[in-house]
N, C-alpha and C positions, 0 to 999 in steps of 0.2 A: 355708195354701197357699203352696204356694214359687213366687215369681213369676222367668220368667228366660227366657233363649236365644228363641223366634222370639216367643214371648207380649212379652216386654217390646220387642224392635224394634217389634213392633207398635203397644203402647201409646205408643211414641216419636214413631211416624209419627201417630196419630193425635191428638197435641197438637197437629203443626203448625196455626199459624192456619189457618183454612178448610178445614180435612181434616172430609168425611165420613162415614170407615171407621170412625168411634169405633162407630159402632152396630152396625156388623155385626161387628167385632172382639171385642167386649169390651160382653157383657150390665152391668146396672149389679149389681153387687156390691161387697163392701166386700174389699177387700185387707188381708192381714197378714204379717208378715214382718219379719226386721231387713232395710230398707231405705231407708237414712237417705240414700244417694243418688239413690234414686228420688222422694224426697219433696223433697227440692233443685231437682233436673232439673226436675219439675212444677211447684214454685211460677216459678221462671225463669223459665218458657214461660207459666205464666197472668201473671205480671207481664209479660211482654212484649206479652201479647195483652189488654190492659187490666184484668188480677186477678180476671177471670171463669172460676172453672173449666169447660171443655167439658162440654155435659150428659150428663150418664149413667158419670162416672167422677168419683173422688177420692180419696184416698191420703191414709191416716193411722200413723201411729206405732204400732206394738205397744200392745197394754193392759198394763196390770201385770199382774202375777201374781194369780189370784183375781177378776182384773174382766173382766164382759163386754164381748162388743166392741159398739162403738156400728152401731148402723144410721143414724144421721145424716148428712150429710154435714158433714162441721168448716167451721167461721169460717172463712175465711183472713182475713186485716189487711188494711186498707187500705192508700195508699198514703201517706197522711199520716203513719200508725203507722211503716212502714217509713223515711221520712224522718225521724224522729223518733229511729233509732237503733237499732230494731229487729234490723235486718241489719245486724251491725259486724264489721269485719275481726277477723278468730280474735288474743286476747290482746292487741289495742286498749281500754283499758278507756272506757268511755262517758263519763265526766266528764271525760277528757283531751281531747274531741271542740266545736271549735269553737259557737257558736251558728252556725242553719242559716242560708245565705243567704238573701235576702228573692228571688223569680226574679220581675220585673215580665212577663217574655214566655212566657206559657203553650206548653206543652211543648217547652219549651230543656233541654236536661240541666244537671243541676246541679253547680255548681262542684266539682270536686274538695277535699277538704280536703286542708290542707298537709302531712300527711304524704306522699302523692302525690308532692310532687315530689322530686327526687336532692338530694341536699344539693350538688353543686359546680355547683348552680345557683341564682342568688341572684335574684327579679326586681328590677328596676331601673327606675323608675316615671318613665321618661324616653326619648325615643327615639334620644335620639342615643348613646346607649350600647348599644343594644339588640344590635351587632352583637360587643359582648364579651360581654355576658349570655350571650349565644347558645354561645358559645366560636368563634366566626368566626373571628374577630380578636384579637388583642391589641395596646394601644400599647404602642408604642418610640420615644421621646423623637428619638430618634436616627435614627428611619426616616423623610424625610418625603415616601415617595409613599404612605402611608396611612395609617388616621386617625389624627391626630395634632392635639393640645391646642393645642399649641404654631406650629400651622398653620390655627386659627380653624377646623378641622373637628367642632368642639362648644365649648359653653359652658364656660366656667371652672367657673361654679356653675350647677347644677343645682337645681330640687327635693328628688330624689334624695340628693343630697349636703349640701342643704344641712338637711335632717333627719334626716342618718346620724349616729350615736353612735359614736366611733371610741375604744378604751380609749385612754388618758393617764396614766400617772399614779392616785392616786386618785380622776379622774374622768375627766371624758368631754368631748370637744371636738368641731367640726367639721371639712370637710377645710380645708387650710392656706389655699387658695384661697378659699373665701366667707370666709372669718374675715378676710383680707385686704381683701377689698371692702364686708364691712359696715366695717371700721377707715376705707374710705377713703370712706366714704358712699354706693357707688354699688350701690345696690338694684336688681332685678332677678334673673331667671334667665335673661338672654339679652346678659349680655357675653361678648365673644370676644379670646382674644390673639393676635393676628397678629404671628411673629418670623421676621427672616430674616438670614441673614449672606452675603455674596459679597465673595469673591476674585477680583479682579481683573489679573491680570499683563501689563506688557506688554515687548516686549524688542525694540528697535528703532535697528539699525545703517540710516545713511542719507547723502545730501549733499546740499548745497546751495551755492549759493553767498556762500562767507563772506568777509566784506572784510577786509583788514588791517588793526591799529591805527595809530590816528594818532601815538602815539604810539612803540608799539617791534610786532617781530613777534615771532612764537614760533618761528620758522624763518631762520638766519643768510640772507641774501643773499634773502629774497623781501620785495622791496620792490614790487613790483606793488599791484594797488588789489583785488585779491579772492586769496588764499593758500589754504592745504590747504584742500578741502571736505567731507570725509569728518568724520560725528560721530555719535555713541552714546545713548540712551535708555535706561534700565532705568527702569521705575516700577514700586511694587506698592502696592496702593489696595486695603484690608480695608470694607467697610460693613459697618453694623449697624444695624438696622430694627428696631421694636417700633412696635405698635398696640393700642389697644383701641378695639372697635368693637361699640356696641350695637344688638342688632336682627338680624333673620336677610336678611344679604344675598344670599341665592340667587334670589330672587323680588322685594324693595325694596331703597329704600336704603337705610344706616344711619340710626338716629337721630342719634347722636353718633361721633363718631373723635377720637381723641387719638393721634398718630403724632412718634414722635423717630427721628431718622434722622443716625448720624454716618459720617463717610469721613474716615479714617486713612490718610497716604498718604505713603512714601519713596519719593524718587528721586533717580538719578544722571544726569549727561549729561558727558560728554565730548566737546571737540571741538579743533580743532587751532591757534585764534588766541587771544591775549587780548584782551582788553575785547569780547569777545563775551557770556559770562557774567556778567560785575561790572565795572563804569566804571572800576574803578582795574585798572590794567592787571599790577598786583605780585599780583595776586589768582589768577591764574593759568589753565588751562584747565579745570579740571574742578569740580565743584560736587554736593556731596550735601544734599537739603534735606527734612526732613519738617514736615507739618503738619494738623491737624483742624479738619473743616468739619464745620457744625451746616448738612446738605442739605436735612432740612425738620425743622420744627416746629410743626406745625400743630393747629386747634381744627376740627373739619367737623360743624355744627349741623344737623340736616334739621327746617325749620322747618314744611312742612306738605305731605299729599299732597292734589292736587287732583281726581283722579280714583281709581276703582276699578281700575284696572290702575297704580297708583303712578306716575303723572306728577306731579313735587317739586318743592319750589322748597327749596335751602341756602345755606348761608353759609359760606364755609374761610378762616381767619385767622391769617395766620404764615408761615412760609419752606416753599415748597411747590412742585411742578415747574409748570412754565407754557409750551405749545405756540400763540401763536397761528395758528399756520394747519398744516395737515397733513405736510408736510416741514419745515419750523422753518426755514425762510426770512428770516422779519423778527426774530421771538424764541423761544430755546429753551434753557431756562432756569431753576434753581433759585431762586428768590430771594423777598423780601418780600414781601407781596401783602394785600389783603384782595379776595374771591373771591362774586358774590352769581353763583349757579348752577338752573339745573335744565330741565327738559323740558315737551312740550304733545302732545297729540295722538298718545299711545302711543309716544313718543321719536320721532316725526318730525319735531319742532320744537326746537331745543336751541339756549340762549342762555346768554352767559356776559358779565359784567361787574366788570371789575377793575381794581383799583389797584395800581401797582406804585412801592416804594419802592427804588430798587436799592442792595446790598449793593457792599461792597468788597470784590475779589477777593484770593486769596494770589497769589502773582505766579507761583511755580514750579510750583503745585500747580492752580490754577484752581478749587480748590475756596473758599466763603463764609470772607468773614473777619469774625466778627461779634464780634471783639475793636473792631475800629476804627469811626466812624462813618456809619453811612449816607452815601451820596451822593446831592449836591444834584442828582440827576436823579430824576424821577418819568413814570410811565407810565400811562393812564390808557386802557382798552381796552375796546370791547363787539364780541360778535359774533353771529352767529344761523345757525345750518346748520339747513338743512331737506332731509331724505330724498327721492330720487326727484325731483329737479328738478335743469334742465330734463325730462330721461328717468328713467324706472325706471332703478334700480340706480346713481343719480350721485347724489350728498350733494352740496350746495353751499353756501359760505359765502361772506356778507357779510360787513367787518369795516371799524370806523373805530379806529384808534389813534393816541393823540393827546402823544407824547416833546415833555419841557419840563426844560430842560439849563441850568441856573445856577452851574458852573463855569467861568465864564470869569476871574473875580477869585482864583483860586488856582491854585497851582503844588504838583503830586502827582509824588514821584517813587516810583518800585517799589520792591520790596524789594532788589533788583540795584544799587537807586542812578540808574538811568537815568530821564528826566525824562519821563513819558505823556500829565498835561494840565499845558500844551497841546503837542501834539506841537511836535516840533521840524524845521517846515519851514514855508516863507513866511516873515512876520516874526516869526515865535515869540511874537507873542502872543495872549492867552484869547478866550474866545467863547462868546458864548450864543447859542443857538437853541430856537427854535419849531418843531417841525414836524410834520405829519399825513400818514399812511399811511391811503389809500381804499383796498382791497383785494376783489376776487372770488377766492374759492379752490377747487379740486371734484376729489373724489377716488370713484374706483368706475368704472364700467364703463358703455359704448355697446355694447351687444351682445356680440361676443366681443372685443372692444376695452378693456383696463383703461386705463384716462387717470385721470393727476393734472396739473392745469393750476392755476397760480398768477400770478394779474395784480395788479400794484400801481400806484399812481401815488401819490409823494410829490411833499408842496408845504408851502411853510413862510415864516420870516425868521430872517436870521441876524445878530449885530449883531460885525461885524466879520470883511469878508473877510479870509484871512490874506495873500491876495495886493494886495489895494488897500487893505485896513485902513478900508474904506466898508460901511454894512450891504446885505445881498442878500438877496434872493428866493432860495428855492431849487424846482426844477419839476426833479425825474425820475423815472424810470418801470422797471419792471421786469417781465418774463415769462419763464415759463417753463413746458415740458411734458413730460413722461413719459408718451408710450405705451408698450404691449405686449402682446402677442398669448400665452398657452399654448397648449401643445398636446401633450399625455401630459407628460412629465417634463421637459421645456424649456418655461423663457419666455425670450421674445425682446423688448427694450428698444430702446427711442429717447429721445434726451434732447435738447433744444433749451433755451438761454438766453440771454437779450442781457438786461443791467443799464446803462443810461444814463450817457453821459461828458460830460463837461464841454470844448465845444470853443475853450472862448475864457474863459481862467483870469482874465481883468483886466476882463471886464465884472462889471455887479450884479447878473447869474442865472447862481447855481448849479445845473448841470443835470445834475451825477454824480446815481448812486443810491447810497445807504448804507442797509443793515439797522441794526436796535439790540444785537441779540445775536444773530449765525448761526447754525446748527449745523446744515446741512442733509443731509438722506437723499435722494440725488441724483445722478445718473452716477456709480454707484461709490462713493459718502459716502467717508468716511476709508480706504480700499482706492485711491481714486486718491493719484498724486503731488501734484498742485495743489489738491486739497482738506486733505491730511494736512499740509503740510509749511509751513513760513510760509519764504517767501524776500524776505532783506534788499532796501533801498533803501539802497544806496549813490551819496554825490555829492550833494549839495544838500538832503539830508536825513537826520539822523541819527536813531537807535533808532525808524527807521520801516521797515515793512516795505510791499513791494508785496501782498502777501495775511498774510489772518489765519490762523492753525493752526483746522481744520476749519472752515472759512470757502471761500465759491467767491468771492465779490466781490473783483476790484482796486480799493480803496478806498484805499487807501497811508493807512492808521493807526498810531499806537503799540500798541495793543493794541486786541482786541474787550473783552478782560475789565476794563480801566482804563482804556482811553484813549475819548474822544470822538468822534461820530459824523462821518464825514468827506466834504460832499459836493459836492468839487471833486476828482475823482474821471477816472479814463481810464477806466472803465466794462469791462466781459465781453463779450464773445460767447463762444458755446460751441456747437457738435453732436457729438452723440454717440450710438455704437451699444453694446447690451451683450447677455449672456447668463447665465441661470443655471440651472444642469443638477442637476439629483436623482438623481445615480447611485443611489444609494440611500436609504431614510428616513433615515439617519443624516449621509448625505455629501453634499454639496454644491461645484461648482466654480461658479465665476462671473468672470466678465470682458469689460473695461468699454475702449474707445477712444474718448479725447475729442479735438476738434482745440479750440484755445484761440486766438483773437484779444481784443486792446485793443479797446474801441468807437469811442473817441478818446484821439490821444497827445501833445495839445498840452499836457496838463499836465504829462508826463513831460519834455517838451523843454523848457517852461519851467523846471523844477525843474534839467534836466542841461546849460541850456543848449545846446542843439544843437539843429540845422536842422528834421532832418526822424528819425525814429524809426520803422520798420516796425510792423503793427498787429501780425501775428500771432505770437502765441507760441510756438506746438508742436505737436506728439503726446504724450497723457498716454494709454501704456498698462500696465494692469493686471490682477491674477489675484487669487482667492483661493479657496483651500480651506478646509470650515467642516465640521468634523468635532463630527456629537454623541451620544457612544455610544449613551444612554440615550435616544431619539428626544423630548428635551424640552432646556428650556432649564436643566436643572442643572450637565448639565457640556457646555461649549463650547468648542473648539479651532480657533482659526484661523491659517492664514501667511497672508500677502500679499505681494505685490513690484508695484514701480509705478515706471517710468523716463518721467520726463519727455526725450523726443529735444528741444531747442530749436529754435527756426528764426528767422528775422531779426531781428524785433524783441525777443526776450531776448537775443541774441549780442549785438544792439547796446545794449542795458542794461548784459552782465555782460559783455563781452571782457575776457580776462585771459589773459597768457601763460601757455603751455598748459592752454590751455582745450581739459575732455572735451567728449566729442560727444554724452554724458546725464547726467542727473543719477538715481539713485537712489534708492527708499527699501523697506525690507523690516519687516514687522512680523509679533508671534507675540502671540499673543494668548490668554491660558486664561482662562476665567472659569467658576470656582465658586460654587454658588450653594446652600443650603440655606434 
């Protein structure tokens, strides 16, 4: 019988699982015929419906020639048989064919054998590759907003890699990276290298008021006590960053870090007097100076997690950044340290305790100079923030810090020649001090209200006033706050500051305030004028200025980066209002008016000899635009401009014929960052 056209639809339809019609279709008889894909189609459909043929039908192969045909209905095979190799792909021959996988989950289909897969697909028995396996992705050394090695976005070594056979040679090696880390002993498959490089430019025409020398001018016929004021900045400062960091930080901390961190940095300045720049006055007005700081170098140990959601306790040992309080008010600061860390109660608990050995600065560059010896000053600090106190959404920190300064039996001069400790005013000689900073600090938000508020109260002894040469007490105080309100694409700023003066320079309490190392993020941080710019004290003190370069305190020092803390002091007041505007994701305007007062200026009259000295200082206003194409912080462009207008009490510090009516300063700022 020729089997075909609506008989075999039939018999098709009546394979389906659960079909009926086989009986009224198709009596049970024995079929014949060349129909070797009707005998395929059938088995398919009884393997799909558990290898039971439908009753009343079966299909079998032509007989030979000469042989009757069977009336039985045929075997079919198991399905063990069939896993066994029975049904193999046409000209796959069976001994090239895997052993069968073991399937512990009864009816899972079974693995594919490896010929299945495409060859420009390799697996990769690790997941953080998974997204090149895939052909997703590919790394580019050179791209680093995706994955990338070289950005701690996967392991150096892998599993994967580190049982990969790579030809060599007449033999066979592994990738260059685990061969590397077994050489350097460090086992595992979960170190990562964290590398970064940033360019930093700044370029910065500005003035101030600069004195004349004592001994010759640089301008015939200006023999006045403050000459040109106008002077120039170029700096460019290269860093380069490298870490290894074991353990997956997306969820805990690291176990271990190893982090080198150097800044390479030339700069130029130009300005219009001599012995501004270099003590010997033959030395002339301009100065170009480079140099390399070692900005951390640190060991970060994670010695144990105390809970199930990774609350740690560590340890970090070496030259490494150090904020104590949230604006960097009191210290803000690369330097020495040894660091015991960690958190409680799902990071709503967070305490820090350190020692700090301070380093010697370069004098032009401000970056570590860990050529020279440490300085006999030590720091000794603990603190505790805890989440959501007093309110939801306010972090608040306790802190005691406890500066102990045994330079007073040595004389440091800078690299410029000019003498730091001990400054040079009062009777120019050294000093040591004791002193303790109590501090409350709280950053985060009162409802729609973001507030950062910072109170201090320093108290101490110091063993030789510079003005009575008797030792003093020292008691002063500092506050300061930042509100501000958003609202769509504006926020709106307030700033308040008063820093404690010393109203009476010849008793035994000293009542200035002085920080240890400023740097604060504050009315405008380095975009104002009176934060950015350091301006001299001239008259009664020499290579002192009344403020430090990104410093708010009038503390009249030799420097924050070498000279000693100084707290006989005419103290700050400050208010101030600011804004900053999000034109766009990328762009940003922002600008900041502060009005500046003395707290007390009986130090400054003692110092200039004179009666009486106005408190207030001026109007500090400024702008800046902060362009960044790529909406992150890879590449960042900013200008700024910042005129200090003066008013009574600095005219009466700096009068000087033809004297302008502001002082200047403009800054451009690129910073590249990979």
């Amino acid at each position: 019988m020729t089997l075909g056209g609506p008989l075999l639809t039939t018999m098709l339809a009546a394979l389906a699982p659960g079909s009926d019609a086989v009986a009224e279709a198709v009596p049970p008889a024995t079929v014949h015929g060349p129909l070797p894909h009707i005998y395929n189609a059938a088995e398919l459909e009884l393997r799909l419906t558990g290898g039971q043929p439908p009753e009343g039908i079966w299909v079998e192969a032509p007989p030979e020639e000469g042989e009757a045909a069977s009336t039985e209905p045929p075997e079919f095979p198991a399905d063990e048989d069939l896993l066994q190799g029975e049904r193999r792909r046409p000209g796959v021959p069976g001994d090239d064919l895997r052993d069968r996988p073991v399937q512990n989950n009864e009816g899972a289909i079974r693995v594919p054998p490896p010929e299945a897969f495409t060859l420009d697909h390799i697996p990769v028995p690790d997941r953080w590759r998974l997204v090149e396996t895939l052909g997703i992705a590919r790394e580019d050394y050179l791209d680093p907003y995706n994955q990338n090695t070289l950005k701690g976005d996967r392991p150096i070594c892998t599993p994967g890699l580190r049982n990969q056979d790579t030809p060599a040679g007449d033999g066979h090696r592994r990738s260059l990276g685990c061969r590397l880390f077994d050489t350097l002993g460090l086992r595992g498959d979960d170190w990562f290298f964290v590398g970064s490089a940033i360019s930093d430019t700044v370029i910065e025409p500005r003035s101030f008021p600069i004195p004349v020398g004592v001994q010759t001018t640089n301008q015939p016929g200006n023999n006045d006590v403050f000459g040109i004021n106008r002077s120039l900045v170029v700096a460019q400062t290269f860093i380069l960053s490298a870490a290894l960091i074991k353990g997956n930080t997306a969820y805990r901390p690291p176990n271990v870090e190893y982090r080198l961190t150097l800044a390479v940095q030339g700069n130029y300045v130009d300005v219009s007097e001599r012995r501004v720049l270099f003590v010997e006055p033959t030395r002339g007005t301009s100065r170009f100076d480079t140099w390399i700081g070692v900005q951390e170098a640190f060991i970060d140990y994670h010695f144990r997690d105390v809970s199930y959601r990774y609350d740690f306790d560590s340890i970090r040992i070496g030259i490494q950044p150090l904020q104590f309080d949230f604006r960097g008010f009191l210290f803000n600061d690369q330097n020495l340290a040894v660091r015991l860390f960690g958190n409680r109660d799902n990071n709503r608990w967070q305490y820090n305790l350190i020692g700090v050995w301070r380093l010697e600065k370069d004098t032009n560059s401000g970056l570590n100079d860990v050529t020279a010896s440490p300085r006999n000053d030590w720091i000794i600090h603990a603190n505790v923030f805890r989440q959501d106190i007093p309110v939801i959404g306010l972090t608040s920190e306790l802190s005691l810090t406890y500066n102990i300064n045994r330079e007073g039996d040595r004389v440091h001069l800078d690299d410029n020649g000019f003498p730091v400790r001990p400054a040079l005013f009062g009777d120019l000689r050294g000093r040591d001090y004791d002193v303790i900073y109590a501090g409350y600090n709280a950053d985060g938000r009162i409802g729609r209200i973001n507030l950062t508020a910072s109170l201090s109260y320093v108290f101490g002894w110091e063993r030789h006033n510079v003005f009575t040469g008797r030792d003093a007490s020292i008691s002063g105080y500092f506050a300061a706050f930042e509100p501000s309100y958003d609202f769509n694409w504006i926020r709106l700023r307030g700033a308040a500051m008063i820093s404690s003066g010393d109203g009476d320079p010849y008793d035994d309490v000293q009542a200035g305030y002085d920080a240890i190392f400023e740097n604060p993020i504050f009315a405008g941080a380095d975009t104002s004028y009176w934060i950015r710019q350091t301006i001299p004290f001239a008259g009664g003190a020499r290579a002192v200025s009344i403020n430090g370069r990104n410093g708010i305190l009038a503390n009249i020092r030799s420097s924050k980066e070498e000279g000693q803390s100084n707290f006989v002091n005419p103290g700050t007041l400050l208010l101030g209002v600011g804004a900053d505007l999000d034109i766009t994701p990328d762009f940003r305007l922002s600008a900041n008016a502060n009005h500046l007062w003395f707290h007390k200026t009986e130090v400054l009259e003692a110092l200039r000899v004179e009666g009486t000295i106005p408190n207030e200082i001026g109007f500090d206003l400024s702008a800046a635009a902060i362009y960044r194409p790529n909406f992150n912080q890879n590449l960042v462009f900013r200008l700024s401009g910042a005129v200090l207008v003066p008013t009574a009490g600095f005219n009466d510090l700096f009068a000087s014929r033809g004297r302008e009516g502001f002082y200047y300063s403009v800054l451009f700022n690129a910073i590249l960052t990979y």
